[in-house]
ChimeraX commands (.cxc) that place a marker at each C-alpha (Angstrom):
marker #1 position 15.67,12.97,1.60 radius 0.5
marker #1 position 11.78,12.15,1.19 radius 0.5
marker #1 position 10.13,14.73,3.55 radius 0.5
marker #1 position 8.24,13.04,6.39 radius 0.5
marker #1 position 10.33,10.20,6.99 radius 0.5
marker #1 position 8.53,8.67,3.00 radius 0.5
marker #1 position 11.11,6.20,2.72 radius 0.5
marker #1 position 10.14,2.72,1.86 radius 0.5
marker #1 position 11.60,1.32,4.35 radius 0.5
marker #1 position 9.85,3.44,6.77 radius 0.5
marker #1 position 6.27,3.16,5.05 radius 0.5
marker #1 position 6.19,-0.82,5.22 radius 0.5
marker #1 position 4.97,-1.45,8.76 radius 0.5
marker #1 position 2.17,1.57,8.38 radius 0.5
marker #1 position 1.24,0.15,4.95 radius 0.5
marker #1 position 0.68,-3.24,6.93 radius 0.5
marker #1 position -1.16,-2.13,9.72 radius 0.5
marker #1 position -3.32,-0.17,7.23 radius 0.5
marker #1 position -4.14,-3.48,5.67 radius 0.5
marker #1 position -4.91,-5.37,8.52 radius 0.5
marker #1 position -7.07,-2.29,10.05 radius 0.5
marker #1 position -9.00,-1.61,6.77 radius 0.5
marker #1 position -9.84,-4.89,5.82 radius 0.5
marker #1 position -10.33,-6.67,9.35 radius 0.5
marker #1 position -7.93,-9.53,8.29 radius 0.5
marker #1 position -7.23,-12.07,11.22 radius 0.5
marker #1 position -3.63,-11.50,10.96 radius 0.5
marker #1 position -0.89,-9.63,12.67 radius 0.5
marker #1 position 1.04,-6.83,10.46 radius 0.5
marker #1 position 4.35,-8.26,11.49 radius 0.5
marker #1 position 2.99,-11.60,9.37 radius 0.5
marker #1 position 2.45,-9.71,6.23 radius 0.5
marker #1 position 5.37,-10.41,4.08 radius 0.5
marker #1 position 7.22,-7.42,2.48 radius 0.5
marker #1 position 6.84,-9.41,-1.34 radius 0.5
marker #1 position 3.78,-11.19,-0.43 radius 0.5
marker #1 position 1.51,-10.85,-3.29 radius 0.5
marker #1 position -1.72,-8.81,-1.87 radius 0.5
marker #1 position -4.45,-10.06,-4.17 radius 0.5
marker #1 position -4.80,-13.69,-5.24 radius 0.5
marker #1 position -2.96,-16.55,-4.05 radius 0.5
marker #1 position -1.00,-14.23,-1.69 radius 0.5
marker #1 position -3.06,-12.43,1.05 radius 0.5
marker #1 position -6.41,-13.30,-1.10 radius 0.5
marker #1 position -7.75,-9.85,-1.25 radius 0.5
marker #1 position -10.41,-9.77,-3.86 radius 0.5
marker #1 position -12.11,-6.62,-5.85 radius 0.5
marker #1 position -14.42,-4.83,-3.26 radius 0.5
marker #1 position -10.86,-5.08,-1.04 radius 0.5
marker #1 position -9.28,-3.19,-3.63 radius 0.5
marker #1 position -11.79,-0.18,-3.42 radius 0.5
marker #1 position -10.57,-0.09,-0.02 radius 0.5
marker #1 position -6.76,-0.42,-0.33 radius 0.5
marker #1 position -7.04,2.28,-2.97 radius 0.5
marker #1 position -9.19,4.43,-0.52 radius 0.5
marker #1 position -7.15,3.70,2.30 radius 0.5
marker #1 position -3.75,4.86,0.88 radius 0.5
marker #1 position -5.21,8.03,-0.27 radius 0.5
marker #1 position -7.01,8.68,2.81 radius 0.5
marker #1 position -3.69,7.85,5.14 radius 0.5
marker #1 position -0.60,8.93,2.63 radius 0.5
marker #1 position -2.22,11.64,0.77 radius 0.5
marker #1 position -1.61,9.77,-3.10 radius 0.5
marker #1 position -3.65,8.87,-5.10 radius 0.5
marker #1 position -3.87,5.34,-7.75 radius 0.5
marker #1 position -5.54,6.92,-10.48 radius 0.5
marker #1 position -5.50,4.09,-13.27 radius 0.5
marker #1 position -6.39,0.31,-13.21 radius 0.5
marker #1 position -3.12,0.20,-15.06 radius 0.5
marker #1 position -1.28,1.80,-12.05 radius 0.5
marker #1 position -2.86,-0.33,-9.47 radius 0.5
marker #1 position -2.77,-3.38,-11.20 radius 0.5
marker #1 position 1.34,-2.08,-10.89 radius 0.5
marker #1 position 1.68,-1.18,-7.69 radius 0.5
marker #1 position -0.59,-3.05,-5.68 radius 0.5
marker #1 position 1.41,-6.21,-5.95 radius 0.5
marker #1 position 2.66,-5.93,-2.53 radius 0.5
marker #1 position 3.60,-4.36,0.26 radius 0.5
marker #1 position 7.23,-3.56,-1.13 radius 0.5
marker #1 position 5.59,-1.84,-4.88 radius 0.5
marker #1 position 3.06,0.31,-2.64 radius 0.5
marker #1 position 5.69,1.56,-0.46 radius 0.5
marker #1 position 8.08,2.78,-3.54 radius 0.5
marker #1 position 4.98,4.21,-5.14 radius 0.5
marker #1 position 3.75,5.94,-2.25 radius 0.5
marker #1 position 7.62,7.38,-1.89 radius 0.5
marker #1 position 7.95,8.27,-5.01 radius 0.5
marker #1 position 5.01,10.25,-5.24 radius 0.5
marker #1 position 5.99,12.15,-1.85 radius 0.5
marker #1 position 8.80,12.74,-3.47 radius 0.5
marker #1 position 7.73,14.56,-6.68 radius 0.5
marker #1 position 7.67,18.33,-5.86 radius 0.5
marker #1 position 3.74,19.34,-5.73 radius 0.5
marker #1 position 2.79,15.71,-5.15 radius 0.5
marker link #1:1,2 radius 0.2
marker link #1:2,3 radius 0.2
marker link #1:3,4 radius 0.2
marker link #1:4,5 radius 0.2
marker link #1:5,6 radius 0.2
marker link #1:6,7 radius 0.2
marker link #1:7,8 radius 0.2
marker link #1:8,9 radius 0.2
marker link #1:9,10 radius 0.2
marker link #1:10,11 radius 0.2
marker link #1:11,12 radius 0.2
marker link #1:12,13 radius 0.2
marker link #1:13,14 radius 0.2
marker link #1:14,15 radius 0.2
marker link #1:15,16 radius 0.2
marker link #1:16,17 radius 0.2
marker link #1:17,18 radius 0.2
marker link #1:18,19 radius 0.2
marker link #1:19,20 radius 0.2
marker link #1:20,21 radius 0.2
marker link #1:21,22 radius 0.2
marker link #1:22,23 radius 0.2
marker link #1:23,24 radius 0.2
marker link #1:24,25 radius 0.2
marker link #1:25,26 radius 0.2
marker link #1:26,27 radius 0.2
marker link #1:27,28 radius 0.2
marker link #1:28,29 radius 0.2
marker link #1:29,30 radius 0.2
marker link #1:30,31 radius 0.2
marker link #1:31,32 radius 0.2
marker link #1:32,33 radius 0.2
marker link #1:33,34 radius 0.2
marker link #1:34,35 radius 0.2
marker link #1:35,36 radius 0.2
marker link #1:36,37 radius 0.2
marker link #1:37,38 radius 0.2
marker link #1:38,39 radius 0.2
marker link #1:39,40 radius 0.2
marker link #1:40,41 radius 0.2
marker link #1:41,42 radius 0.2
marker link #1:42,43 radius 0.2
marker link #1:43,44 radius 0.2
marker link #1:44,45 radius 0.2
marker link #1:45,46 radius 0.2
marker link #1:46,47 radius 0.2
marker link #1:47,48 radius 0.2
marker link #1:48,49 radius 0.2
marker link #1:49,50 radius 0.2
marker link #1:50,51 radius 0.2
marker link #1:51,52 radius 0.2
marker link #1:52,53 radius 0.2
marker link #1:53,54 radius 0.2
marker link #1:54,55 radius 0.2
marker link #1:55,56 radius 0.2
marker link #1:56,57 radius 0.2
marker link #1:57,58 radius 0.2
marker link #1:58,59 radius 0.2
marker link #1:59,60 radius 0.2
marker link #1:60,61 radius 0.2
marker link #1:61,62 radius 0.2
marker link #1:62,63 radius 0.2
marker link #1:63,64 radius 0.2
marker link #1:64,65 radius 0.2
marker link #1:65,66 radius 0.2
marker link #1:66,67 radius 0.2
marker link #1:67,68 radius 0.2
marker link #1:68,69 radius 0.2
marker link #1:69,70 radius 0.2
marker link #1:70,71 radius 0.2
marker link #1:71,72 radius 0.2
marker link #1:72,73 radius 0.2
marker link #1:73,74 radius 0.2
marker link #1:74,75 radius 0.2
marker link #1:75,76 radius 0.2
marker link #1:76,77 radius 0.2
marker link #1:77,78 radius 0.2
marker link #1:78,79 radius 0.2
marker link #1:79,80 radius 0.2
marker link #1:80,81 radius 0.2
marker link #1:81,82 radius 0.2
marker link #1:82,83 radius 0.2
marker link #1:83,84 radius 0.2
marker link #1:84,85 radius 0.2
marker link #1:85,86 radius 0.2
marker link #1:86,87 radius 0.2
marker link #1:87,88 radius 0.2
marker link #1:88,89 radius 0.2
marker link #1:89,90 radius 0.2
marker link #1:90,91 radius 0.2
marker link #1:91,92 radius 0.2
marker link #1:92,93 radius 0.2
marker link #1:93,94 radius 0.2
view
């Protein structure tokens, strides 16, 4: 069991209302989809929102995205940051 109650499933709905709260978007987190892509054609975040998102989720969960590689991985959507935020709570020391 992922200590703090770090299981995806659990981490969607904060992960969304992060979004919407961080970046001002004119949306409800409820209308965020869970595989929604979060840059592009999906929500349409651009660059300087990605300086955020990444700030954000280390500010709020405590893990760090600490490669373009890695972000480019798991900031796909709302589903691939919640694994990678879990997984990393998960890791002893993380």
């Amino acid at each position: 069991m992922k200590p703090n109650g770090m299981e995806a499933s659990n981490l969607r709905p904060r992960i969304k209302e992060m979004l919407v709260s961080k970046l001002r978007l004119k949306m409800q987190p409820a209308e965020i989809e869970d595989d929604q892509p979060l840059f592009g054609g999906g929500l349409g975040l651009d660059s300087i929102d990605v300086l955020e998102v990444v700030a954000a989720v280390e500010k709020e969960f405590g893990v760090a995205i600490q490669s373009q590689e890695e972000g480019e991985r798991v900031l796909k959507s709302v589903n691939a940051l919640a694994s990678f935020i879990a997984e990393r709570c998960a890791r002893p020391g993380a």
